[in-house]
PyMOL Python script that loads the backbone (N, CA, C, O; Angstrom):
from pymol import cmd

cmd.read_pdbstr("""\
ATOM      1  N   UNK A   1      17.673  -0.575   6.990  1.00  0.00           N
ATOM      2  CA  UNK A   1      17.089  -1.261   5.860  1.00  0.00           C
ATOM      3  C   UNK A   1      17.919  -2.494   5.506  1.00  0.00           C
ATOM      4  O   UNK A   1      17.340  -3.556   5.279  1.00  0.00           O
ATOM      5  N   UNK A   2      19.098  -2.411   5.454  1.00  0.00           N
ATOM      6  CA  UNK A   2      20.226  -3.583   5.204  1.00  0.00           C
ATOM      7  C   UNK A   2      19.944  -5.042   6.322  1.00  0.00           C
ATOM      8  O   UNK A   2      20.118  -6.197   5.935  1.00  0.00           O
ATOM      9  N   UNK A   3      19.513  -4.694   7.657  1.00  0.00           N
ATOM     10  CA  UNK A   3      19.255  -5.267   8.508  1.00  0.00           C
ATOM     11  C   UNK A   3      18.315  -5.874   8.175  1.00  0.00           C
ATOM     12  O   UNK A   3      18.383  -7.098   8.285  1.00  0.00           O
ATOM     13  N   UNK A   4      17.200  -5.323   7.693  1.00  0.00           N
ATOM     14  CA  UNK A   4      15.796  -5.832   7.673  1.00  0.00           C
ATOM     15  C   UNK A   4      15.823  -6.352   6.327  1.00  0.00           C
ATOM     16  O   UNK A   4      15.094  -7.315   6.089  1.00  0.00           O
ATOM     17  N   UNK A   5      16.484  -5.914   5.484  1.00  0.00           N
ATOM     18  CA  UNK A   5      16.674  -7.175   4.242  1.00  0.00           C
ATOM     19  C   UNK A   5      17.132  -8.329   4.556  1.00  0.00           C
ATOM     20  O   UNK A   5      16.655  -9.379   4.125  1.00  0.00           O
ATOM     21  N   UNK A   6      18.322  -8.230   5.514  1.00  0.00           N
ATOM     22  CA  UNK A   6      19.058  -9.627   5.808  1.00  0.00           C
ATOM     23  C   UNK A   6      18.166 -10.593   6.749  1.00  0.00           C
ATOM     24  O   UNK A   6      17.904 -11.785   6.589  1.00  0.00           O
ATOM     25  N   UNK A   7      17.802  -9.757   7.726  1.00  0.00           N
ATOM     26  CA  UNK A   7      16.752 -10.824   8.550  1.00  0.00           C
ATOM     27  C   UNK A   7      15.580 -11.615   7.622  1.00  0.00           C
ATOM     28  O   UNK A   7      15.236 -12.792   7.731  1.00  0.00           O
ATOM     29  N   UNK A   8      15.056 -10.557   6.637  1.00  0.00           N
ATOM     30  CA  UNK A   8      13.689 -11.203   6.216  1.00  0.00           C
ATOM     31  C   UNK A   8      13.790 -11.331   4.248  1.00  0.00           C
ATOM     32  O   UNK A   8      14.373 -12.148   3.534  1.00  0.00           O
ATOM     33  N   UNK A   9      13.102 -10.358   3.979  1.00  0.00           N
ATOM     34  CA  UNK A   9      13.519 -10.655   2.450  1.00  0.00           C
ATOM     35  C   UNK A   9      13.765  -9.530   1.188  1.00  0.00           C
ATOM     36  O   UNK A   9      14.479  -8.699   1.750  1.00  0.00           O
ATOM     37  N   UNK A  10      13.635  -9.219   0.282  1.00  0.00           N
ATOM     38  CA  UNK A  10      14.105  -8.239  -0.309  1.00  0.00           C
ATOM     39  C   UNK A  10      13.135  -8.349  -1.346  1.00  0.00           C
ATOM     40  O   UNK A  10      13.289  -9.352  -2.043  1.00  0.00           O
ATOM     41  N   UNK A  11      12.183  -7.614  -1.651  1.00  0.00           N
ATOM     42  CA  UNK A  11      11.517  -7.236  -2.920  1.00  0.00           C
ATOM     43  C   UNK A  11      11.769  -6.179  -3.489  1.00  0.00           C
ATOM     44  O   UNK A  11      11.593  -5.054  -3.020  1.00  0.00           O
ATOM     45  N   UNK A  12      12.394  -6.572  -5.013  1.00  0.00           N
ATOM     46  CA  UNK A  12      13.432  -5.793  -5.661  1.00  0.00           C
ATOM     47  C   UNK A  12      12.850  -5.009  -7.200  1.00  0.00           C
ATOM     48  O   UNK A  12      13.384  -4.168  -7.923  1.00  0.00           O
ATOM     49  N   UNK A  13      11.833  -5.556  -7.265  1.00  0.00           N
ATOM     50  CA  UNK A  13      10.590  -5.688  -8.625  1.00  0.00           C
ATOM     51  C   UNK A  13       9.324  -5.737  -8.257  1.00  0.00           C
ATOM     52  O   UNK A  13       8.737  -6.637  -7.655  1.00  0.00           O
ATOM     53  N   UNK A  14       8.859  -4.532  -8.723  1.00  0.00           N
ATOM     54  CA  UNK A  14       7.466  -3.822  -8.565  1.00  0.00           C
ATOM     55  C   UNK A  14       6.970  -3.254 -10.022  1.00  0.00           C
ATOM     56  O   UNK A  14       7.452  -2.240 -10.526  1.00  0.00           O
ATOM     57  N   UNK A  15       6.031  -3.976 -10.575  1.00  0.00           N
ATOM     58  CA  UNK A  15       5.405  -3.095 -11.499  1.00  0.00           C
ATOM     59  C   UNK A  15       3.785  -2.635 -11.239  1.00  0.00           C
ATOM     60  O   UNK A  15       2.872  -3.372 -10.865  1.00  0.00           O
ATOM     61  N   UNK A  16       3.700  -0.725 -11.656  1.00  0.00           N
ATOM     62  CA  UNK A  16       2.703  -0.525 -11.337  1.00  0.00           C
ATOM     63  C   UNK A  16       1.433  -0.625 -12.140  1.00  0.00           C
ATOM     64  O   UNK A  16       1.527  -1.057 -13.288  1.00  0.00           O
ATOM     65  N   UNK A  17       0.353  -0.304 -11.706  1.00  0.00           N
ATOM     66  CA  UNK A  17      -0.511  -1.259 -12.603  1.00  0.00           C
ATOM     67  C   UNK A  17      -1.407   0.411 -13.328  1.00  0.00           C
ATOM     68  O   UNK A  17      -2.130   0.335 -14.321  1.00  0.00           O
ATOM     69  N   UNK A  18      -1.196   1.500 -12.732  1.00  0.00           N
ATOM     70  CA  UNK A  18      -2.252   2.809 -13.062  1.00  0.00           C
ATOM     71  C   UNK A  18      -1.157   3.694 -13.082  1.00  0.00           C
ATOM     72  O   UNK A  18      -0.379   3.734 -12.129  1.00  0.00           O
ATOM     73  N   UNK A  19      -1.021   4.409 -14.077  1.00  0.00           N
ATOM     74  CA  UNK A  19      -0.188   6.021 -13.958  1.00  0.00           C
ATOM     75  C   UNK A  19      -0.845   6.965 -13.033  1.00  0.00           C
ATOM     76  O   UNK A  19      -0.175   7.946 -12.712  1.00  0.00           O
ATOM     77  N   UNK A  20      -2.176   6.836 -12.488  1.00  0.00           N
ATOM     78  CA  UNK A  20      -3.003   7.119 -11.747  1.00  0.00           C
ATOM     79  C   UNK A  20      -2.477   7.588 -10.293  1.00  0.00           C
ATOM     80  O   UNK A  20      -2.411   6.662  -9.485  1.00  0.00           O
ATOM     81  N   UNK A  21      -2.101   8.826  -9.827  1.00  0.00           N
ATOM     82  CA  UNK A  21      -1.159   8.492  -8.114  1.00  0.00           C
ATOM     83  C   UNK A  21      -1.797   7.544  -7.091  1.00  0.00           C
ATOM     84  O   UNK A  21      -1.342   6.517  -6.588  1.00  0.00           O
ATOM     85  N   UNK A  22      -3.145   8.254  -6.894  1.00  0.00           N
ATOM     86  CA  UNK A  22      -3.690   7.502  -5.329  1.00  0.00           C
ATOM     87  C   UNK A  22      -4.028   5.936  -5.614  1.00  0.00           C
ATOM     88  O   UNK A  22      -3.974   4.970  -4.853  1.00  0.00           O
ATOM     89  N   UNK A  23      -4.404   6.034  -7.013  1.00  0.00           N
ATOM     90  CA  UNK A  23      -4.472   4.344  -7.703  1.00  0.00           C
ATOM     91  C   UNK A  23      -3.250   3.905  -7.416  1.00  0.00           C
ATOM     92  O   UNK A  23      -3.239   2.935  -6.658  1.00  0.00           O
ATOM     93  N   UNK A  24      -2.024   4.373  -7.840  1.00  0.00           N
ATOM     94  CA  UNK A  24      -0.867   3.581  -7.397  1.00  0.00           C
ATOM     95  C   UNK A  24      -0.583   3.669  -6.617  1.00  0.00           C
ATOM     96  O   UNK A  24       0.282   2.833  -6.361  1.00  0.00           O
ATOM     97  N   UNK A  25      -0.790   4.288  -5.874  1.00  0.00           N
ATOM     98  CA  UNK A  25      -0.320   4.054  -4.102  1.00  0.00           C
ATOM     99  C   UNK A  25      -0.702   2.738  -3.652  1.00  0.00           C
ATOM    100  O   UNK A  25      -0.011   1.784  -3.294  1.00  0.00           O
ATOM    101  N   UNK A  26      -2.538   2.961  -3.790  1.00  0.00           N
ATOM    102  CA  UNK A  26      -3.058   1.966  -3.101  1.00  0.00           C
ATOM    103  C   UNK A  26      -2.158   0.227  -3.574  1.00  0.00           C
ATOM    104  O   UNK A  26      -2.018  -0.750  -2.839  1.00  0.00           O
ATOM    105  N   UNK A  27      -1.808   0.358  -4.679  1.00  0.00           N
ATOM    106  CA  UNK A  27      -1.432  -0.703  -5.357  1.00  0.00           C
ATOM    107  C   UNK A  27      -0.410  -1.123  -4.614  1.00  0.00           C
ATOM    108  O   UNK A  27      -0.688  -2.129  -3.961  1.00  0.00           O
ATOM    109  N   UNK A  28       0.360  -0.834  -4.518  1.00  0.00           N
ATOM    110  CA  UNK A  28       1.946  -0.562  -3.925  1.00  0.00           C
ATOM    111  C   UNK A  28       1.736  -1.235  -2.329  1.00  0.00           C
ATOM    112  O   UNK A  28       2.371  -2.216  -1.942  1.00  0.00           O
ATOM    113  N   UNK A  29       0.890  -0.624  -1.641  1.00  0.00           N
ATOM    114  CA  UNK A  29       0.749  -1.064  -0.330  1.00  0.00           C
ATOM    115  C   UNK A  29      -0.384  -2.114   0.147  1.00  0.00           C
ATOM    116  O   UNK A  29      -0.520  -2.389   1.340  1.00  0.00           O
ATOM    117  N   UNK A  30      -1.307  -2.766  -1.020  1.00  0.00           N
ATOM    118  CA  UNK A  30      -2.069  -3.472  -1.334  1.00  0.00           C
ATOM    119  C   UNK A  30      -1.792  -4.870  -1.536  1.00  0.00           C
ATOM    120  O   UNK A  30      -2.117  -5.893  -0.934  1.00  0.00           O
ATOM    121  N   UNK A  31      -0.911  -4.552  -2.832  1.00  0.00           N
ATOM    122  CA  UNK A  31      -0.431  -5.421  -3.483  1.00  0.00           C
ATOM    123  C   UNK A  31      -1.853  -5.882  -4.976  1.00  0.00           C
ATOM    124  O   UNK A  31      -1.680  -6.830  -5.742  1.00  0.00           O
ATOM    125  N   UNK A  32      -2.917  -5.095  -5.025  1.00  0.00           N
ATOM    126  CA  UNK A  32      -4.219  -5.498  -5.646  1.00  0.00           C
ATOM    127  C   UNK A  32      -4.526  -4.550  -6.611  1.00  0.00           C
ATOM    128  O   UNK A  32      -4.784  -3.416  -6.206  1.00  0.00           O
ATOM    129  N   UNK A  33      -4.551  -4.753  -7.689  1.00  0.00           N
ATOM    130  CA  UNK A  33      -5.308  -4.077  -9.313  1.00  0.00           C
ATOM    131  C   UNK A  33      -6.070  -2.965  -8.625  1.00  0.00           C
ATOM    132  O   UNK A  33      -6.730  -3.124  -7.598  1.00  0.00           O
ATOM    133  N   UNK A  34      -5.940  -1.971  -9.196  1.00  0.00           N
ATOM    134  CA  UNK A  34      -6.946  -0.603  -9.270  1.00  0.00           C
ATOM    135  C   UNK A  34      -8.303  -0.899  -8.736  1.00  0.00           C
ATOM    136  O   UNK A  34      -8.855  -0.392  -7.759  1.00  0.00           O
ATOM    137  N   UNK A  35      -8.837  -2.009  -9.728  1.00  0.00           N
ATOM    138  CA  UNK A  35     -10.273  -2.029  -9.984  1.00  0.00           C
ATOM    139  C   UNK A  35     -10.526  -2.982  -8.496  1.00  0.00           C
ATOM    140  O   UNK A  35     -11.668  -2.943  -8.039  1.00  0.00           O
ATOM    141  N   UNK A  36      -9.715  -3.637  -7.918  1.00  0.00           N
ATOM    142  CA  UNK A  36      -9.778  -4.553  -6.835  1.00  0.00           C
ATOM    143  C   UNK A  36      -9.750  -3.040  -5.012  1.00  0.00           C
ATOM    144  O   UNK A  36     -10.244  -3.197  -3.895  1.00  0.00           O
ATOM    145  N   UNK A  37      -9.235  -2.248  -5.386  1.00  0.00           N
ATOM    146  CA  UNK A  37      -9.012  -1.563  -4.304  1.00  0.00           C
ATOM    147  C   UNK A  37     -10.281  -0.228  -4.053  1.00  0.00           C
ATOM    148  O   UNK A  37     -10.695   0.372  -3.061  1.00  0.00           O
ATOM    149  N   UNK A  38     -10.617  -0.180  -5.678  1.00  0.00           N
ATOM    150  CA  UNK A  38     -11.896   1.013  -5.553  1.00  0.00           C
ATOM    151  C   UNK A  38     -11.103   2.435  -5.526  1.00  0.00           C
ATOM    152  O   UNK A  38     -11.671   3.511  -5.713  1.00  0.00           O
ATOM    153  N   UNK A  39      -9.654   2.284  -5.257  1.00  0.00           N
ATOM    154  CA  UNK A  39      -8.725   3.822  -4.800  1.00  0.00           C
ATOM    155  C   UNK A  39      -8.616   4.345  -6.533  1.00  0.00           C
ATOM    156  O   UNK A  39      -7.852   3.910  -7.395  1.00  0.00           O
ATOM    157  N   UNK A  40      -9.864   5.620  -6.673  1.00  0.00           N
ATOM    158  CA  UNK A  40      -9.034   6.485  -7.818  1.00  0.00           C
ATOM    159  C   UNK A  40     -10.200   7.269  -8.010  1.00  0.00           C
ATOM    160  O   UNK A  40     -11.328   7.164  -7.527  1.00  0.00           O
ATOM    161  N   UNK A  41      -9.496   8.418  -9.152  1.00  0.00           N
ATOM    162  CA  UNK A  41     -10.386   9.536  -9.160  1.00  0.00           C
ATOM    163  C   UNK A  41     -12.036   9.695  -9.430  1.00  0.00           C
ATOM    164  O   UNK A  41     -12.812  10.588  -9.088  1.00  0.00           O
ATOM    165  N   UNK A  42     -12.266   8.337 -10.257  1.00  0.00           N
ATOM    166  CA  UNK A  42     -13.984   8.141 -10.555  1.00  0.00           C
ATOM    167  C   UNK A  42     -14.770   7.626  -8.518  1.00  0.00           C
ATOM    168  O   UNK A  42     -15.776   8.078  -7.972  1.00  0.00           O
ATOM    169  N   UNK A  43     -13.881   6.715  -8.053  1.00  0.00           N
ATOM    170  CA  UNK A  43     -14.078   6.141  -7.236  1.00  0.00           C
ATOM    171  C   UNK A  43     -14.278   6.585  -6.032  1.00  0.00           C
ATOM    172  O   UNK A  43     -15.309   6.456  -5.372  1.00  0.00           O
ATOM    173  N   UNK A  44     -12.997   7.278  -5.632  1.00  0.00           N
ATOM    174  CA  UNK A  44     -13.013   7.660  -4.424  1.00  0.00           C
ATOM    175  C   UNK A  44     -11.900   6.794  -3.417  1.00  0.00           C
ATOM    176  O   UNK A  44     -10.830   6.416  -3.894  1.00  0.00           O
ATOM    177  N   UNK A  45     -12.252   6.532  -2.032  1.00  0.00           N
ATOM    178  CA  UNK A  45     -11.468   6.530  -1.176  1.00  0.00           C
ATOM    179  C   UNK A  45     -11.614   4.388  -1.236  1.00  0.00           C
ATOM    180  O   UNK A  45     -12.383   3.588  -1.770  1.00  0.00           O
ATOM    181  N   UNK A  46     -10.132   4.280  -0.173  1.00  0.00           N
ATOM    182  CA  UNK A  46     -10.078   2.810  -0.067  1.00  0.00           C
ATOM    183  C   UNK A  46     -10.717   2.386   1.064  1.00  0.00           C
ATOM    184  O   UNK A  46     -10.521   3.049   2.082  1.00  0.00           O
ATOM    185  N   UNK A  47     -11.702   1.084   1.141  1.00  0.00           N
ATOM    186  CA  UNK A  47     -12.169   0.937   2.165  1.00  0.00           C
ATOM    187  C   UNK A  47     -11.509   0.545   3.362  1.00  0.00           C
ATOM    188  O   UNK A  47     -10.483  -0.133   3.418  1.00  0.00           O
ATOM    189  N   UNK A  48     -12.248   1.077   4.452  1.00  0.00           N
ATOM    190  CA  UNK A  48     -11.125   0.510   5.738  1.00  0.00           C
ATOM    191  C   UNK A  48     -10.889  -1.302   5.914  1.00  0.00           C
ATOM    192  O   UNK A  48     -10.010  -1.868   6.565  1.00  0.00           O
ATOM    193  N   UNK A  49     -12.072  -1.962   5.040  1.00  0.00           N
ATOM    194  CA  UNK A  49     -11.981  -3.265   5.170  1.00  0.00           C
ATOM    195  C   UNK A  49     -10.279  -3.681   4.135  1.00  0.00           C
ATOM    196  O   UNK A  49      -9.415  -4.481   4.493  1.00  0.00           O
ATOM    197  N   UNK A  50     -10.276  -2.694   2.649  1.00  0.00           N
ATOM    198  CA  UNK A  50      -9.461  -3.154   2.052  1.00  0.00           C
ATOM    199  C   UNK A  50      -8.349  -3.103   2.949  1.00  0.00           C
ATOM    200  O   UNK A  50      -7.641  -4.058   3.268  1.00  0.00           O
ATOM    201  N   UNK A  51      -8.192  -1.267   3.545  1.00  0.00           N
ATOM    202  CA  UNK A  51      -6.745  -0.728   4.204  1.00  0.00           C
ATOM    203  C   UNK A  51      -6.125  -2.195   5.094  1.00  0.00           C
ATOM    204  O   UNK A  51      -5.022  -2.733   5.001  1.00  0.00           O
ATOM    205  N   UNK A  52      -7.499  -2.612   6.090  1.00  0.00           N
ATOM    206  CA  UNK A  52      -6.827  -3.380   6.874  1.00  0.00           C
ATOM    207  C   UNK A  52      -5.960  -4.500   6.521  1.00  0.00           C
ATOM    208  O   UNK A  52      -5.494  -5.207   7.415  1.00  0.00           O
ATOM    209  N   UNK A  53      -5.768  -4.666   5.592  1.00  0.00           N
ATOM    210  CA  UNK A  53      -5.504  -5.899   4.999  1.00  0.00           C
ATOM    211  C   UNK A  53      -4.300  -5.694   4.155  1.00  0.00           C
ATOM    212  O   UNK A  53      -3.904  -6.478   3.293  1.00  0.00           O
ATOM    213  N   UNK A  54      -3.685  -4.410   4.533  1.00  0.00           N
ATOM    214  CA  UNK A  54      -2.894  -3.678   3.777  1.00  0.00           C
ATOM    215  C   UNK A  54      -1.308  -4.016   4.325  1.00  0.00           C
ATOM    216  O   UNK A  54      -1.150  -4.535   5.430  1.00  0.00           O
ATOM    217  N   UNK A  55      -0.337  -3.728   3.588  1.00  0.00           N
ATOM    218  CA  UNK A  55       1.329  -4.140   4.190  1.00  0.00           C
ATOM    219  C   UNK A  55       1.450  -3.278   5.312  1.00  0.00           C
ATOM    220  O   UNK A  55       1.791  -3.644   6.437  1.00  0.00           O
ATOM    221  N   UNK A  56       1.161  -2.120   4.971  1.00  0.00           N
ATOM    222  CA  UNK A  56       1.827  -1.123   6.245  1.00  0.00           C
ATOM    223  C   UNK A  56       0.710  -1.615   7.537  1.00  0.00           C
ATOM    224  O   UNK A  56       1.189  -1.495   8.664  1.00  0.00           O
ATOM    225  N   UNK A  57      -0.523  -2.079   7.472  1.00  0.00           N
ATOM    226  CA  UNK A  57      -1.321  -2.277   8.657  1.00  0.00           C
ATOM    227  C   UNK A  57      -0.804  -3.829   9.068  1.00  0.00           C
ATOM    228  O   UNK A  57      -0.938  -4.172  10.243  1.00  0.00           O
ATOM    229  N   UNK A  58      -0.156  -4.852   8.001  1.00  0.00           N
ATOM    230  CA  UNK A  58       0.459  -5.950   8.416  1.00  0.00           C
ATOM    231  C   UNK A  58       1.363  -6.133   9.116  1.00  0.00           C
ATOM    232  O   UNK A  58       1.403  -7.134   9.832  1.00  0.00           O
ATOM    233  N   UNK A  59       2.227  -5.317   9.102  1.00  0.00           N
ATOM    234  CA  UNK A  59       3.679  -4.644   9.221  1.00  0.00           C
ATOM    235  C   UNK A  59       3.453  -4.029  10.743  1.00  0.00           C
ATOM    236  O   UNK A  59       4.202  -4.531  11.581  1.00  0.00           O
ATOM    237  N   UNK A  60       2.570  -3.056  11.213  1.00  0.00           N
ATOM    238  CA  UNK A  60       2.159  -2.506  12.062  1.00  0.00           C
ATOM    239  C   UNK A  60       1.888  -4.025  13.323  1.00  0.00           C
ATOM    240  O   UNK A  60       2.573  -4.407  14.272  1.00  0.00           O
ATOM    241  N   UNK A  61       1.081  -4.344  12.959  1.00  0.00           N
ATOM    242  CA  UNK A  61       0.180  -5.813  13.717  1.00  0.00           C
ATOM    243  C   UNK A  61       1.767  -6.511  14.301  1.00  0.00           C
ATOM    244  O   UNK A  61       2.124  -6.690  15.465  1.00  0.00           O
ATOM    245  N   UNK A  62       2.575  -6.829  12.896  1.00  0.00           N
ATOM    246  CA  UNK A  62       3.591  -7.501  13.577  1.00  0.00           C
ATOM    247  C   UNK A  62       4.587  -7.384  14.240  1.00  0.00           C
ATOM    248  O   UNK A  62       5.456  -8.240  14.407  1.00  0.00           O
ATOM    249  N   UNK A  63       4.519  -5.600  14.965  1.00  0.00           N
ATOM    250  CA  UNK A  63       5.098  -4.624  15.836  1.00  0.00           C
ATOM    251  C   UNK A  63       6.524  -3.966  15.080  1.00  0.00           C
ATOM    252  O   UNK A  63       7.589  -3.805  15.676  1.00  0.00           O
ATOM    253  N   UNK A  64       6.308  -3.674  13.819  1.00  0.00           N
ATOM    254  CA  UNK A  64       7.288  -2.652  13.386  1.00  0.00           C
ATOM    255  C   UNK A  64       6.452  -1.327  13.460  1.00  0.00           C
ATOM    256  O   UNK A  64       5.246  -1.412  13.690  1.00  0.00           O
ATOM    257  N   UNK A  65       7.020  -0.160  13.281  1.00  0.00           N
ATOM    258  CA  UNK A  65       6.622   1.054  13.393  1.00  0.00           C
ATOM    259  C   UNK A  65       6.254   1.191  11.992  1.00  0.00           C
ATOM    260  O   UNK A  65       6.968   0.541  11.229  1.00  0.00           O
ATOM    261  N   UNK A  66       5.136   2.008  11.356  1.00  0.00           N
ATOM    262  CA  UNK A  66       5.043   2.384  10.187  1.00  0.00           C
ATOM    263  C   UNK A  66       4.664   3.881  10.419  1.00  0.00           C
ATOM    264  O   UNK A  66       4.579   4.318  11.567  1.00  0.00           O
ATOM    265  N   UNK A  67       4.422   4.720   9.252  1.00  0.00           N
ATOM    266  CA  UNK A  67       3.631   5.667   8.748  1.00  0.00           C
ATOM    267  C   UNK A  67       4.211   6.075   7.648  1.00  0.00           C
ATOM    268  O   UNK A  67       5.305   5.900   7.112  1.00  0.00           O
ATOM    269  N   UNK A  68       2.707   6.982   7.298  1.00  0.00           N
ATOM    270  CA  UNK A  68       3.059   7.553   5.642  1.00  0.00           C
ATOM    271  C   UNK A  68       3.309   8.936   5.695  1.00  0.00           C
ATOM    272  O   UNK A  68       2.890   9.763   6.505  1.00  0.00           O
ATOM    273  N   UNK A  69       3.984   9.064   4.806  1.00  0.00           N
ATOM    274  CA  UNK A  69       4.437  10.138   4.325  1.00  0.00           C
ATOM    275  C   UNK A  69       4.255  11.115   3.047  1.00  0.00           C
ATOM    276  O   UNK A  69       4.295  10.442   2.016  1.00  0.00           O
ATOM    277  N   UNK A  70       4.119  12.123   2.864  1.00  0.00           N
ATOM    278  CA  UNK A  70       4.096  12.334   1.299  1.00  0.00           C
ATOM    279  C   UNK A  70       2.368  12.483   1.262  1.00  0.00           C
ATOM    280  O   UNK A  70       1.610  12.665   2.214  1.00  0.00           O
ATOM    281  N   UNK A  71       1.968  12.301  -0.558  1.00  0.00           N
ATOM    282  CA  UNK A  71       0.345  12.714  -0.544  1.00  0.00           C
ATOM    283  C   UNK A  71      -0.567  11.748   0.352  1.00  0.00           C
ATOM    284  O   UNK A  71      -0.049  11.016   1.196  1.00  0.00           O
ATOM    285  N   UNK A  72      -1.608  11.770   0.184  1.00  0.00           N
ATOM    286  CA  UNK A  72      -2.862  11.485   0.916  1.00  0.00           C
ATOM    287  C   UNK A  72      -2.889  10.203   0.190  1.00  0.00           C
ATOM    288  O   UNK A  72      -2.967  10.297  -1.035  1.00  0.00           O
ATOM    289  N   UNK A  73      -2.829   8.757   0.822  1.00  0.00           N
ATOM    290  CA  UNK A  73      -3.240   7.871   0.395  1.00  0.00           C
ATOM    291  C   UNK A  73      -4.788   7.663  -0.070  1.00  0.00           C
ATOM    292  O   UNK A  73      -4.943   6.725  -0.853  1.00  0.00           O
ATOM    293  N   UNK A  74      -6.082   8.471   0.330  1.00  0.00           N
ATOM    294  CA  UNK A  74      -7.157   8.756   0.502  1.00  0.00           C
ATOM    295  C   UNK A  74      -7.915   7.793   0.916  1.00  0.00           C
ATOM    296  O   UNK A  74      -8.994   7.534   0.384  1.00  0.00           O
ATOM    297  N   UNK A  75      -7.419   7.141   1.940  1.00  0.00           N
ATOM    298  CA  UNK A  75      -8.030   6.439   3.173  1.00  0.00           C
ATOM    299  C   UNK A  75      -9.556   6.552   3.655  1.00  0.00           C
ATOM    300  O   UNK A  75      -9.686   7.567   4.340  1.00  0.00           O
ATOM    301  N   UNK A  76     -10.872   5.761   3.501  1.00  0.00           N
ATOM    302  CA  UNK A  76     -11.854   6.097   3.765  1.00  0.00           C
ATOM    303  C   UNK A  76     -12.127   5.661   4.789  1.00  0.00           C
ATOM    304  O   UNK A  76     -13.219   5.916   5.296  1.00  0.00           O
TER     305      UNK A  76
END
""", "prot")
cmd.dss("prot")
cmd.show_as("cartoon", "prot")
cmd.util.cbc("prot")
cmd.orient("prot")
């Protein structure tokens, strides 16, 4: 992680936007408002158009390794 801060950059400040979990997930790896992602309990799942467009699928594309861990992002 020290490495990959020094090569690239460090985001140190995150505020979340839903006390909501899968709402804040999506947020987090989005970077996009609740109401922008569709991810939460009235709603349902995130679209694969949003996911793609997502850090960890950016991140992926630009040949780092990702995956998740922990609850169900609820990926549609």
């Amino acid at each position: 992680m020290d490495r990959l801060a020094a090569d690239g950059m460090v985001l140190n400040r995150h505020y979340d936007t839903t006390p909501i979990c899968t709402a804040s997930r999506a947020n987090i790896v989005t970077g996009l408002y609740e109401y922008r992602t569709g991810t939460n309990f009235e709603h349902g799942q995130m679209s694969p158009l949003i996911f793609s467009k997502s850090c960890p699928v950016l991140m992926r594309k630009a040949g780092y390794f990702t995956g998740f861990f922990g609850k169900d992002l609820a990926l549609g």
